[in-house]
N, C-alpha and C positions, 0 to 999 in steps of 0.2 A: 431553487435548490435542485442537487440531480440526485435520483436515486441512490440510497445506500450511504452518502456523502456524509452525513450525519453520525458517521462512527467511524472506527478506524479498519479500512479495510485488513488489516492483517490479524487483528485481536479483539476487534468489535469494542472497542473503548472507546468513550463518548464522553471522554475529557481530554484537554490539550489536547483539539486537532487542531494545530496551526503550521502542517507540513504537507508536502504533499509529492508527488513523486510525476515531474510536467511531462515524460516522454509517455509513460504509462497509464497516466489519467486517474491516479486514487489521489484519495487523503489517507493521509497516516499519522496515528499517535506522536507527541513525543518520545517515545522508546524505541517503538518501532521504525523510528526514520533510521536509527543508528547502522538497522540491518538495512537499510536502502544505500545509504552512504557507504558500508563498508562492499557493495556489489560494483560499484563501480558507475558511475554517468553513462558509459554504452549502454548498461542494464536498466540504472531506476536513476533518475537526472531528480536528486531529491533539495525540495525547494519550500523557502517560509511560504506561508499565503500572505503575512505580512509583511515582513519587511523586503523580503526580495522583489526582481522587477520580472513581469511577465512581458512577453512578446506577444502577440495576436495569435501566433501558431498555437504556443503552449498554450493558448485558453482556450485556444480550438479543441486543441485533446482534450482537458479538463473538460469540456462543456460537451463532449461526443462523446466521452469512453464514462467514466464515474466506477465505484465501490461496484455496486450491482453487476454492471456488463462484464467488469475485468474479473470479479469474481466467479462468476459463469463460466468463465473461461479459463481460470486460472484452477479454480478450483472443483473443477467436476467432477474428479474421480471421488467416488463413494470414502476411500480411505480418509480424504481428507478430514472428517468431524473428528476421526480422533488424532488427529495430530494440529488441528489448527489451536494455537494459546488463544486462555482467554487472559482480559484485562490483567489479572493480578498473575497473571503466567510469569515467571521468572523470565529478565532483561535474556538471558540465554538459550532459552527456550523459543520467542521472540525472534529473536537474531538468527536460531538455524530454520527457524520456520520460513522467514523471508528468505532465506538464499535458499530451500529447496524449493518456494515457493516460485520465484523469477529467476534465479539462476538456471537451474535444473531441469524445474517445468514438472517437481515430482508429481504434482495433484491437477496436472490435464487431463 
């Protein structure tokens, strides 16, 4: 298991992770994938951990980057505790948090 992997890097929910974002290296909730999906494959390349097919590259990222390191990174600015959803955060809520989150890059 890799650090942090165990919940969903964007909203810390720790149900329905069966998504995951291979250029980037998280897993993510079923909800949250929606804001992966709608930034576009340049941004977050979001993918089942079931049913899709992984390459060696992509599980290279998965297996070097995880929840923990990309959070570190993504989310250092102090502001982010009060803007990151949690689990029961509204699907909208969610959704602008991941695009200011890897779009933007508001909480480096």
């Amino acid at each position: 298991r890799i650090p942090g992997n165990t919940m969903c890097c964007d909203c810390s929910s720790q149900e329905y992770l069966t998504w995951a974002s291979s250029n980037v290296g998280v897993v993510v909730c079923n909800e949250c994938v929606g804001g992966h999906r709608a930034l576009g494959a340049h941004i977050s390349e979001a993918r089942s951990l079931k049913m899709d097919m992984w390459t060696p590259e992509m599980q290279q990222v998965m297996l070097s980057r995880g929840n923990n390191l990309m959070n570190a990174q993504l989310e250092a600015h102090p502001v982010t505790r009060d803007f990151k959803p949690q689990p029961d955060s509204p699907l909208e809520h969610k959704q602008a948090y991941v695009r200011s989150k890897y779009a933007n890059g508001a909480f480096c």
